[in-house]
DRENNU-386875 format. One record per residue (C-alpha): residue number from 0; residue in three letters; x, y, z. Coordinates in Angstrom, 2 decimals. Example, Ala and Ser with C-alpha at 12.3 -4.5 7.8 and 13.67 -1.06 7.14 Angstrom:
BEGIN
+-----+------+---------+---------+---------+
! seq ! type !      px !      py !      pz !
+-----+------+---------+---------+---------+
!   0 !  ALA !   12.30 !   -4.50 !    7.80 !
!   1 !  SER !   13.67 !   -1.06 !    7.14 !
+-----+------+---------+---------+---------+
//
This chain:
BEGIN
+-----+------+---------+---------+---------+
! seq ! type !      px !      py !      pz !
+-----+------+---------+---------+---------+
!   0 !  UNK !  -53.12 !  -41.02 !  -68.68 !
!   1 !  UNK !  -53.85 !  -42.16 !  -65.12 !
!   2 !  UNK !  -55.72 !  -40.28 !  -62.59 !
!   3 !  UNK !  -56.03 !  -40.72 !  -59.00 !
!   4 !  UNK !  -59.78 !  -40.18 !  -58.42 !
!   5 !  UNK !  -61.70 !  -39.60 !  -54.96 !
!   6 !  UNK !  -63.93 !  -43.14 !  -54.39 !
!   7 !  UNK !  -65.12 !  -42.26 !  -51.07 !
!   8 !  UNK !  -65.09 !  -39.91 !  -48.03 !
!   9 !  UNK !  -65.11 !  -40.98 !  -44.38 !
!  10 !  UNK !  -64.87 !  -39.67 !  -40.82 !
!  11 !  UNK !  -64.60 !  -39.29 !  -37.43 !
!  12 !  UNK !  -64.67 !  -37.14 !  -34.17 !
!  13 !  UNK !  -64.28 !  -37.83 !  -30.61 !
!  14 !  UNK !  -68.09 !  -37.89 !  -28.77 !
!  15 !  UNK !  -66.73 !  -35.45 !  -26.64 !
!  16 !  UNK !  -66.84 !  -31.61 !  -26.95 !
!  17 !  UNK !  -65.09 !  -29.32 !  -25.17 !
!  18 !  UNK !  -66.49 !  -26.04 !  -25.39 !
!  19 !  UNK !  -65.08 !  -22.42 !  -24.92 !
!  20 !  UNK !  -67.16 !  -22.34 !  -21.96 !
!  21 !  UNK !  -65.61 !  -25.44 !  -20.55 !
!  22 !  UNK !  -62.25 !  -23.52 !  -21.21 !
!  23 !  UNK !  -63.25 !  -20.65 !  -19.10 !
!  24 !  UNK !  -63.28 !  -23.52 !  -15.99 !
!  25 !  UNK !  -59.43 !  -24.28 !  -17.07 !
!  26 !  UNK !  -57.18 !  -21.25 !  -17.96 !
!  27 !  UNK !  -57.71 !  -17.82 !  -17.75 !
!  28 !  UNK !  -59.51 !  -16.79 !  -21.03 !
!  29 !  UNK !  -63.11 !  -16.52 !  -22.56 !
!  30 !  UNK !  -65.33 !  -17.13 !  -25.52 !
!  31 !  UNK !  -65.02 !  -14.21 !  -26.77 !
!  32 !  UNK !  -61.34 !  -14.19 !  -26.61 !
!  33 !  UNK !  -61.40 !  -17.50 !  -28.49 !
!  34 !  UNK !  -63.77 !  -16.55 !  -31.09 !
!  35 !  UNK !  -62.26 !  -13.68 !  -31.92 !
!  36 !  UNK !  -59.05 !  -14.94 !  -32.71 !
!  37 !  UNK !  -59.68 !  -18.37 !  -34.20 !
!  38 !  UNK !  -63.04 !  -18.53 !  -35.02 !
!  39 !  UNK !  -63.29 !  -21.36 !  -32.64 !
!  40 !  UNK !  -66.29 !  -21.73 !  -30.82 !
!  41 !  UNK !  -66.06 !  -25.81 !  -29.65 !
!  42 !  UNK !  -64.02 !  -29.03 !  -30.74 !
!  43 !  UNK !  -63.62 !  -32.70 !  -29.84 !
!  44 !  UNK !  -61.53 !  -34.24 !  -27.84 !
!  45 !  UNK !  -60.55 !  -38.25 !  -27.47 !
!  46 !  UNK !  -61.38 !  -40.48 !  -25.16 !
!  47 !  UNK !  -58.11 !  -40.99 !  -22.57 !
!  48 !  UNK !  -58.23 !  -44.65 !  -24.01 !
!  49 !  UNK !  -58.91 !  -43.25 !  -27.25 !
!  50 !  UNK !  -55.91 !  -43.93 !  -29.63 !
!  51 !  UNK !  -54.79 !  -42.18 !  -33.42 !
!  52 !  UNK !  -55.19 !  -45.53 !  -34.70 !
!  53 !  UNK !  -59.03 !  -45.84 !  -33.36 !
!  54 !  UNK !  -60.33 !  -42.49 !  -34.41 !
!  55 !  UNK !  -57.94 !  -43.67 !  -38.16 !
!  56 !  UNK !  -59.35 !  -46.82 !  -38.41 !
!  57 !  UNK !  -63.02 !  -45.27 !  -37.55 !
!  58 !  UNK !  -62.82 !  -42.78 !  -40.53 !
!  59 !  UNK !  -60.81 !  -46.02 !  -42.94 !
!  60 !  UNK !  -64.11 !  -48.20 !  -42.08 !
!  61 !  UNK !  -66.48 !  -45.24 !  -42.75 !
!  62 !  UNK !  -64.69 !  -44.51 !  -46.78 !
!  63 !  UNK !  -64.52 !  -48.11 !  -46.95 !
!  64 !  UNK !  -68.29 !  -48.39 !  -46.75 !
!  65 !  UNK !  -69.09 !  -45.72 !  -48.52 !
!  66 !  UNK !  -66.77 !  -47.01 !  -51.39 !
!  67 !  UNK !  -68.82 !  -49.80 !  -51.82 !
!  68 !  UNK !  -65.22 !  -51.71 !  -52.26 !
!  69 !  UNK !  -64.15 !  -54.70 !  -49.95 !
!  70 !  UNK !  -60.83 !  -54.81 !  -47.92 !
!  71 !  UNK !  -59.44 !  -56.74 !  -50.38 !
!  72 !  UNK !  -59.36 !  -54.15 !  -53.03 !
!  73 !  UNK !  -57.39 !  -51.67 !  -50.92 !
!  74 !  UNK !  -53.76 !  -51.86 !  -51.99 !
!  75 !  UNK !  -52.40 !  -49.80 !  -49.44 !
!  76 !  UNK !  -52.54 !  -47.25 !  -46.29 !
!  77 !  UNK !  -51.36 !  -44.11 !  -45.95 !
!  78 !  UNK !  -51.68 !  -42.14 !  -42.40 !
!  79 !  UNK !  -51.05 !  -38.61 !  -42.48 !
!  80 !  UNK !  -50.13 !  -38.02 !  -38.52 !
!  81 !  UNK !  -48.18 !  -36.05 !  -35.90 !
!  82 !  UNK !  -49.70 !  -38.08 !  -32.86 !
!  83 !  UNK !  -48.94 !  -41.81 !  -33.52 !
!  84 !  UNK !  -49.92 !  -44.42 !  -30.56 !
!  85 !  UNK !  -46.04 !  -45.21 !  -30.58 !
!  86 !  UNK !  -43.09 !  -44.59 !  -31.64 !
!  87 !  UNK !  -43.51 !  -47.99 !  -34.07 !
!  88 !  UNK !  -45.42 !  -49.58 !  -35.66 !
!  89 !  UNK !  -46.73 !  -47.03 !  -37.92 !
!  90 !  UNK !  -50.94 !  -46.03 !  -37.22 !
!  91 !  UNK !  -51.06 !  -47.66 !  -40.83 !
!  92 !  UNK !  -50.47 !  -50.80 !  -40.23 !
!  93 !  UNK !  -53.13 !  -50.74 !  -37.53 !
!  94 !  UNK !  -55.27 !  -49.24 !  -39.38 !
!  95 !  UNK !  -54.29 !  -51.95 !  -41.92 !
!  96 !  UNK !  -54.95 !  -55.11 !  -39.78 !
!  97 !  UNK !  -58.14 !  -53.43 !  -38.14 !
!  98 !  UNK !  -60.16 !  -52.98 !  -41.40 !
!  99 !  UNK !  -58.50 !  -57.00 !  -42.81 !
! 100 !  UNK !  -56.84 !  -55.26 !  -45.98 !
! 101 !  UNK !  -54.67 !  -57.89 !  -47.61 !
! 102 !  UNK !  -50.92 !  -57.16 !  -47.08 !
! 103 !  UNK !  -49.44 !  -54.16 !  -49.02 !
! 104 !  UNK !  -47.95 !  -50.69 !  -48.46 !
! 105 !  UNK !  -48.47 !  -49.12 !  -45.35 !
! 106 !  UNK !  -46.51 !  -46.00 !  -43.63 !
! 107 !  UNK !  -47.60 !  -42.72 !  -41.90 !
! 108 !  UNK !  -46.21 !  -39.46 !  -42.94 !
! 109 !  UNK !  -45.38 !  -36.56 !  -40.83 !
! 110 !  UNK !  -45.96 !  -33.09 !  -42.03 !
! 111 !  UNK !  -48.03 !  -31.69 !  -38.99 !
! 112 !  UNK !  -50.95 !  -29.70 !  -40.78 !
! 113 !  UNK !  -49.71 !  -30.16 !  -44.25 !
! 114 !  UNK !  -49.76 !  -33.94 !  -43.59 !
! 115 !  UNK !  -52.48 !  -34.91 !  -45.54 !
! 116 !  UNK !  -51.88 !  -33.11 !  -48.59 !
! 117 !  UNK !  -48.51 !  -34.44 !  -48.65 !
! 118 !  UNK !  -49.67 !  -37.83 !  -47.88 !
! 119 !  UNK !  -52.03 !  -37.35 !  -50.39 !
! 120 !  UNK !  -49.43 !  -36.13 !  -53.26 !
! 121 !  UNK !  -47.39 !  -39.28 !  -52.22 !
! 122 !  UNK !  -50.20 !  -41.85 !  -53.00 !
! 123 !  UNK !  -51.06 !  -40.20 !  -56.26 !
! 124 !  UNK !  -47.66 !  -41.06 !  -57.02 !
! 125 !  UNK !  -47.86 !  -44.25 !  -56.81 !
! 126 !  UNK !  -51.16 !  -44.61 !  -58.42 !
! 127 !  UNK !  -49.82 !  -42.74 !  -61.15 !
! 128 !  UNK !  -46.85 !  -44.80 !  -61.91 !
! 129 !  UNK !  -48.80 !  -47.94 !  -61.71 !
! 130 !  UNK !  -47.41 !  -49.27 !  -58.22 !
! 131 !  UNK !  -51.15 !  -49.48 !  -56.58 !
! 132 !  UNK !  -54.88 !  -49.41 !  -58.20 !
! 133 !  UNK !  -56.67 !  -48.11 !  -54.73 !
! 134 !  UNK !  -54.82 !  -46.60 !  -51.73 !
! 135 !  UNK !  -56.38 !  -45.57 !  -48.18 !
! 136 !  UNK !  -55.70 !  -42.02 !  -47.29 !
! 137 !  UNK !  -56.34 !  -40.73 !  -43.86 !
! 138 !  UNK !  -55.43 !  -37.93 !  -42.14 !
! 139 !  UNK !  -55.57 !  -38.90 !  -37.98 !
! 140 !  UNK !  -54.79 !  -37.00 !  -34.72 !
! 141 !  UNK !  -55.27 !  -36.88 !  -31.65 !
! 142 !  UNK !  -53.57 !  -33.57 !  -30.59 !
! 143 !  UNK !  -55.00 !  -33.42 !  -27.09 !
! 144 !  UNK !  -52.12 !  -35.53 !  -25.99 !
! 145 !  UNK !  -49.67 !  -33.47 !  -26.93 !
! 146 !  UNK !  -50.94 !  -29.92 !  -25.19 !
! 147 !  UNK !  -49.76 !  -28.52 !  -22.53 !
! 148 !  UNK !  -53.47 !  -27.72 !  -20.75 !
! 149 !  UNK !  -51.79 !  -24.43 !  -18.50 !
! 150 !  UNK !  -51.43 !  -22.85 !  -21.67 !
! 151 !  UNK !  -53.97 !  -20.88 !  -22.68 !
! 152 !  UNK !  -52.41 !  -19.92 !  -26.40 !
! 153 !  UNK !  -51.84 !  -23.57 !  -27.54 !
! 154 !  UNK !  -55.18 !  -25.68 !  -26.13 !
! 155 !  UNK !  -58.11 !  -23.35 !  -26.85 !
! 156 !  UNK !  -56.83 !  -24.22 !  -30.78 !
! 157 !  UNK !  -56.22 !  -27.79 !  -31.22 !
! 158 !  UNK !  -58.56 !  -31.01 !  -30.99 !
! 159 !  UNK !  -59.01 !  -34.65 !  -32.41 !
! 160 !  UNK !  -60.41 !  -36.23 !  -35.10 !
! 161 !  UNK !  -59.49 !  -38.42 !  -38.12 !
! 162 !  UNK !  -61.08 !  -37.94 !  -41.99 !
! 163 !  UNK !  -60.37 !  -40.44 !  -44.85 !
! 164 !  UNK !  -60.68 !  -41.08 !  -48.82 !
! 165 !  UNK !  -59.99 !  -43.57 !  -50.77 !
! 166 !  UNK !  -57.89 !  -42.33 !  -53.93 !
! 167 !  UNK !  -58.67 !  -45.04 !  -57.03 !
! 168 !  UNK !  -56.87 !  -45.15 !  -60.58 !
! 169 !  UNK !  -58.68 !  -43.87 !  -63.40 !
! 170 !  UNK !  -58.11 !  -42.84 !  -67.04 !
! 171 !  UNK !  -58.00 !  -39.10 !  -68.20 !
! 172 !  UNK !  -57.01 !  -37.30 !  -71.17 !
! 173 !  UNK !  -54.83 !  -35.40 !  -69.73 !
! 174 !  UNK !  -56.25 !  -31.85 !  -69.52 !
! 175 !  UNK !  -58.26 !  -29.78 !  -66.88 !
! 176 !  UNK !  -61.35 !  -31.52 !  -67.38 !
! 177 !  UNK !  -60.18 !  -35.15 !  -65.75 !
! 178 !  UNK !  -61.20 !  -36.05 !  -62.52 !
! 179 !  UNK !  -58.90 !  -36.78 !  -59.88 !
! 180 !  UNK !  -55.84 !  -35.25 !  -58.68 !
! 181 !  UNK !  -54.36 !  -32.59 !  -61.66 !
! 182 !  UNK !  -51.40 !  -31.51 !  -59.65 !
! 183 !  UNK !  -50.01 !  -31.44 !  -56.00 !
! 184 !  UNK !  -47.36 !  -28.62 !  -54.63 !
! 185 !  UNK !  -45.20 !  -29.38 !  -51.54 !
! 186 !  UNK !  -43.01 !  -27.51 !  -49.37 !
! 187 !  UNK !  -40.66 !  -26.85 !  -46.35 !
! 188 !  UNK !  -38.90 !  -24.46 !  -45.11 !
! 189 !  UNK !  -36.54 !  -26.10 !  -41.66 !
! 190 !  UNK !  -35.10 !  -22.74 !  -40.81 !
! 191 !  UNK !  -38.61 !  -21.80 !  -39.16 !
! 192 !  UNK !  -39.14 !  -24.91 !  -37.62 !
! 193 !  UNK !  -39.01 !  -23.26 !  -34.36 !
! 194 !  UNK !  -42.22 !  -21.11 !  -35.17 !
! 195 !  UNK !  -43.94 !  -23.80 !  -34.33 !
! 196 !  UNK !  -43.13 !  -27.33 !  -32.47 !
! 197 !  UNK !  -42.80 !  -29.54 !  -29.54 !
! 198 !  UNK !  -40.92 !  -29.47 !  -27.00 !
! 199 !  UNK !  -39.59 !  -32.61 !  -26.64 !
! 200 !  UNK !  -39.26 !  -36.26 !  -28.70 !
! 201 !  UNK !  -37.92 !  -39.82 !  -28.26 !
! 202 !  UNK !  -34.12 !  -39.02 !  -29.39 !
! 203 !  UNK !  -33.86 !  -35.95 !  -27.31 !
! 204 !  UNK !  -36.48 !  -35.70 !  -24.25 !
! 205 !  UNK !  -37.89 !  -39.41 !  -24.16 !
! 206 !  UNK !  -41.21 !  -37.74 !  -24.22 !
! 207 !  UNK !  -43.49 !  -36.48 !  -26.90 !
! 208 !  UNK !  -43.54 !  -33.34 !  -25.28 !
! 209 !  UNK !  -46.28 !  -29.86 !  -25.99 !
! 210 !  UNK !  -47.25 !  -27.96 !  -28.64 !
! 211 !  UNK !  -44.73 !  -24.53 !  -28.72 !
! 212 !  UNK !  -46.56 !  -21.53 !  -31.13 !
! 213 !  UNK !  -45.15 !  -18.14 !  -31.86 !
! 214 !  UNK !  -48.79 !  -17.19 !  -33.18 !
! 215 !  UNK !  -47.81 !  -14.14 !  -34.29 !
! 216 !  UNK !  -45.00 !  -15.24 !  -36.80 !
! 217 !  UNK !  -46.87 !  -18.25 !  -37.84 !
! 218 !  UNK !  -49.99 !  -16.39 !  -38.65 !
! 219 !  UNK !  -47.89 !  -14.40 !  -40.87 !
! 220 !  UNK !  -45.63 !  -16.66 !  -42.66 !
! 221 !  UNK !  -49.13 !  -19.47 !  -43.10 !
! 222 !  UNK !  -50.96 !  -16.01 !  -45.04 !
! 223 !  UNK !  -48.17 !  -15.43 !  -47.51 !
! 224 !  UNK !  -47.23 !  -19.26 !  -47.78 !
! 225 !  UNK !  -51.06 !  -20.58 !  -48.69 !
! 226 !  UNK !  -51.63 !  -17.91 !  -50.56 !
! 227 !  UNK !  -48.56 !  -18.39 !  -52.34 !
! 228 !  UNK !  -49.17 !  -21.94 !  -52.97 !
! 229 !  UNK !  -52.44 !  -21.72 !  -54.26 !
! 230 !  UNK !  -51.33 !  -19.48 !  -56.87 !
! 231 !  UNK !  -48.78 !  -21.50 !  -57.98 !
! 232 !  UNK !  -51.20 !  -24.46 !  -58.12 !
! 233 !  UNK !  -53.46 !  -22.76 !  -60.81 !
! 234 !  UNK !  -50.91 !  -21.20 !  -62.25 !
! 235 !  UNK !  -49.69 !  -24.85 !  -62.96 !
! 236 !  UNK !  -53.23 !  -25.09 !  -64.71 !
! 237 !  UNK !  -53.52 !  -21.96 !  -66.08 !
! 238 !  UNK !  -56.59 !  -21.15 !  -64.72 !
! 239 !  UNK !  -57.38 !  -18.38 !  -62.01 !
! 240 !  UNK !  -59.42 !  -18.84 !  -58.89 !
! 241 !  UNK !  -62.55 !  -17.80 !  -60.48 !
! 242 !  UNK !  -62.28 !  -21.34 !  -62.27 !
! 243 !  UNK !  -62.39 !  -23.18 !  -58.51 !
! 244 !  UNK !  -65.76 !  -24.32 !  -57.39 !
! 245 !  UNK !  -64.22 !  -25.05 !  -53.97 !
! 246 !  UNK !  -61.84 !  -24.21 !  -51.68 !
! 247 !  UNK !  -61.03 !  -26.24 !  -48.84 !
! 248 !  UNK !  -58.41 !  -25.20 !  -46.61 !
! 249 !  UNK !  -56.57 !  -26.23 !  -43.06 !
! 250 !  UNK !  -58.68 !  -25.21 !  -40.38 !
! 251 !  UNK !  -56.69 !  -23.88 !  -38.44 !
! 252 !  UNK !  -57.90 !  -20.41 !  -37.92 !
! 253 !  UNK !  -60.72 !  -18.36 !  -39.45 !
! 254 !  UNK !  -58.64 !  -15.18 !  -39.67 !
! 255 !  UNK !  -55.94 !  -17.39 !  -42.41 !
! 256 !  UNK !  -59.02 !  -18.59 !  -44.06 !
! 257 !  UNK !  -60.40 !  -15.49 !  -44.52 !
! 258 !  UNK !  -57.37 !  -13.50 !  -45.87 !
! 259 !  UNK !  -56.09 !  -16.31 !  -48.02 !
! 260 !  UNK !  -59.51 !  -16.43 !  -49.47 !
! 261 !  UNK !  -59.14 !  -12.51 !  -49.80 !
! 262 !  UNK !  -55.95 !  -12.71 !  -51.28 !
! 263 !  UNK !  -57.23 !  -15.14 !  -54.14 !
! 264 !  UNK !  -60.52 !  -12.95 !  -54.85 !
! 265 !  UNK !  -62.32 !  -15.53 !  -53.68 !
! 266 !  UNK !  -65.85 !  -14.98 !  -51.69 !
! 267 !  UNK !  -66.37 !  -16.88 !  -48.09 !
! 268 !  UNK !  -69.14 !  -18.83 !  -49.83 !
! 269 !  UNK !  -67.04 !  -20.70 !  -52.13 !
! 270 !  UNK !  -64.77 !  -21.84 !  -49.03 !
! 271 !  UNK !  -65.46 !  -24.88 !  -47.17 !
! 272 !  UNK !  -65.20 !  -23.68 !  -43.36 !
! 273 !  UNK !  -65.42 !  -26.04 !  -40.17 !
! 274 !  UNK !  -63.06 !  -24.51 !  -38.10 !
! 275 !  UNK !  -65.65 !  -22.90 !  -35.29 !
! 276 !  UNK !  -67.06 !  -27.05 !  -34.53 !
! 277 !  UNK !  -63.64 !  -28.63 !  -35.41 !
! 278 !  UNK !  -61.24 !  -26.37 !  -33.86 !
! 279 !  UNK !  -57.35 !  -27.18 !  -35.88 !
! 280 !  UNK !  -57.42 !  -30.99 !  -36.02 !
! 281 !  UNK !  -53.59 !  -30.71 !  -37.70 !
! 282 !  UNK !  -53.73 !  -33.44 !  -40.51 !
! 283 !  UNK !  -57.38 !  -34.21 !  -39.95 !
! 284 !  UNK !  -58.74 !  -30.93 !  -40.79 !
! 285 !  UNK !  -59.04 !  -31.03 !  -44.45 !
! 286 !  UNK !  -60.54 !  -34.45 !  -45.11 !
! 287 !  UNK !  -62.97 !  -33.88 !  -42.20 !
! 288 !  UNK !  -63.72 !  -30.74 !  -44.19 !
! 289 !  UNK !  -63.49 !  -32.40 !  -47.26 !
! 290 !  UNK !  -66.01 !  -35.41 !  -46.16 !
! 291 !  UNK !  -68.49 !  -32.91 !  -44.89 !
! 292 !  UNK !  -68.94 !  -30.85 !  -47.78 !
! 293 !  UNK !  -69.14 !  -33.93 !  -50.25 !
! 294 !  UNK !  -71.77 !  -35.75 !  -47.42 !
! 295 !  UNK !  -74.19 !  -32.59 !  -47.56 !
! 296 !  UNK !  -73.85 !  -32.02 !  -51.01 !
! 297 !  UNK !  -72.08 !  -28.76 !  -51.65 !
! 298 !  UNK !  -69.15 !  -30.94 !  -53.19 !
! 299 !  UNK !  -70.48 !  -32.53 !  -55.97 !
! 300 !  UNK !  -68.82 !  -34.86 !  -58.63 !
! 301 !  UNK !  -66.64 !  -32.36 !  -61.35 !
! 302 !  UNK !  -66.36 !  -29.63 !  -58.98 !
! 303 !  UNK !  -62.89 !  -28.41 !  -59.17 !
! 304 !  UNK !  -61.56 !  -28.33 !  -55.66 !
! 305 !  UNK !  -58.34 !  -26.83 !  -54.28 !
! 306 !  UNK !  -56.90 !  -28.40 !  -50.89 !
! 307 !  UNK !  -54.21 !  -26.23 !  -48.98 !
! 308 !  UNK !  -52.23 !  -26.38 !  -46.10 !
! 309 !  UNK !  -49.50 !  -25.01 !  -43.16 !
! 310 !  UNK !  -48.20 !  -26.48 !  -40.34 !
! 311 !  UNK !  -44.98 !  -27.31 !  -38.35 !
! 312 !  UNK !  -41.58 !  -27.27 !  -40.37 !
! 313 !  UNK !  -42.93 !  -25.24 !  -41.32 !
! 314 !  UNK !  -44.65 !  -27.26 !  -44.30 !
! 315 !  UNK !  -46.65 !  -25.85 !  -46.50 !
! 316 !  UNK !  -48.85 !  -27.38 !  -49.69 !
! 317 !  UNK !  -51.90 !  -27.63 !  -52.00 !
! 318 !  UNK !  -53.30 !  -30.32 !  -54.22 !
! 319 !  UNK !  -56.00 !  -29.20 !  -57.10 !
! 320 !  UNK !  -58.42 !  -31.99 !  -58.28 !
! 321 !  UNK !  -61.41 !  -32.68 !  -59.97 !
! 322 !  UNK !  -64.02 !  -34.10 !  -57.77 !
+-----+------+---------+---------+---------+
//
């Protein structure tokens, strides 16, 4: 059967870092504060003329390269984002253009933090099915623009950045052992969708609006769903966690890292963690993590990796693959 294997990594972050400190100089709140609650110690922010599509097309160019594959042998884009440059065209097809891949698919999906997972799932699909050989996945964002800076529970969290692979067909057998993507698990629930969104949009404000969190409540709901998720994605394999070599989950906040890790049985040293440098980069987060871990050599080729994520919807997901 056909697989959809990881090529290549790639990524990208802003040059510039703002700090807890430099916080302190904006809102009323501290390092400590931060730390505590997030894990977050710094992150990076974009450029004001600093698009999605730049810090996207950044991370495509980096997985291209590392691919060792030419433009031409991309069949498609996919852009995981919640912060496109405009309302249309998609990041994609700029994305697209800017790295001369020949004309095929090319769309962005919007899941907020689940975003890449589910943009993920949706090129396996059509890998799978025969519809493209090599497909450009990237997770982009550049959140900045869309937080309110007065508040002092929404921008000590988020920041920028963009992370990329390339997914490529390949033949299994079938079983646990292929590489490439073994299963992906997607959900929504639209009844919480006010947990966590923004506050305004083209069809009802005219503006893109800020970030709007009920921590609390989304804190709550992201432990039980990524837990939950995970479960039901070895479960699907009949394996248990012990199996997994690697987790890599949204960065979004060490406390949710640590108790979904805790609820699996799983130690901190099998977890992927970039949260305290990244801050929650929303659909960047896990292929920035991802890229990391495979660049310094912790992920190696036929580790068994889990992926998982929550964000706005609220969405929820995981994808388990062989590396």
């Amino acid at each position: 059967m056909i697989r959809s294997v990881i090529k290549a990594t790639g990524a990208y972050l802003p040059k510039k870092i703002l700090t807890n400190q430099d916080l302190e100089k904006m809102v009323e709140t501290s390092d400590d504060w931060i730390f505590q609650r997030s894990g977050i110690k710094a992150r990076h922010i974009a450029a004001d003329d600093e698009t999605t599509a730049d810090l996207a097309i950044h991370a495509g160019r980096m997985a291209l390269k590392n691919s060792g594959l030419a433009p031409e042998d991309i069949d498609g884009v996919i852009v995981a984002t919640t912060t496109p440059d405009q309302t249309f065209p998609a990041v994609a097809v700029k994305v697209q253009a800017a790295l001369g891949i020949s004309p095929g698919l090319a769309f962005d999906v919007q899941a907020v933090c689940t975003g890449f997972v589910y943009a993920l799932s949706v090129a396996d699909n059509f890998i799978v099915r025969g519809q493209a050989a090599r497909i450009l996945v990237i997770g982009a964002e550049k959140m900045s623009s869309i937080i309110d800076w007065s508040d002092r529970t929404t921008c000590v969290l988020f920041a920028d950045g963009a992370g990329a692979v390339i997914l490529e067909a390949d033949k299994g057998q079938g079983g646990n052992a292929d590489r490439g993507i073994l299963s992906t698990h997607l959900y929504a629930n639209g009844n919480q969708a006010g947990l966590l969104h923004t506050d305004g949009g083209p069809s009802s404000t005219g503006r893109s609006g800020h970030i709007v969190m009920q921590g609390r409540e989304v804190f709550k709901y992201a432990v039980q769903y990524m837990a939950d998720v995970v479960n039901e994605a070895l479960a699907s394999a009949g394996i248990d966690a012990a199996a997994l070599d690697w987790l890599v989950p949204h960065q979004a906040n060490i406390r949710i890292i640590e108790a979904t890790a805790k609820k699996l049985g799983m130690g901190m040293d099998k977890v992927i963690v970039t949260v305290e440098r990244h801050g929650n980069t929303s659909a960047a987060s896990i292929p920035l993590a991802l890229h990391e871990a495979v660049s310094d050599g912790r992920i190696k080729k036929g580790d068994l990796i889990l992926l998982e994520a929550m964000g706005g919807g609220l969405t929820w997901g995981a994808a388990l693959l062989r590396f």
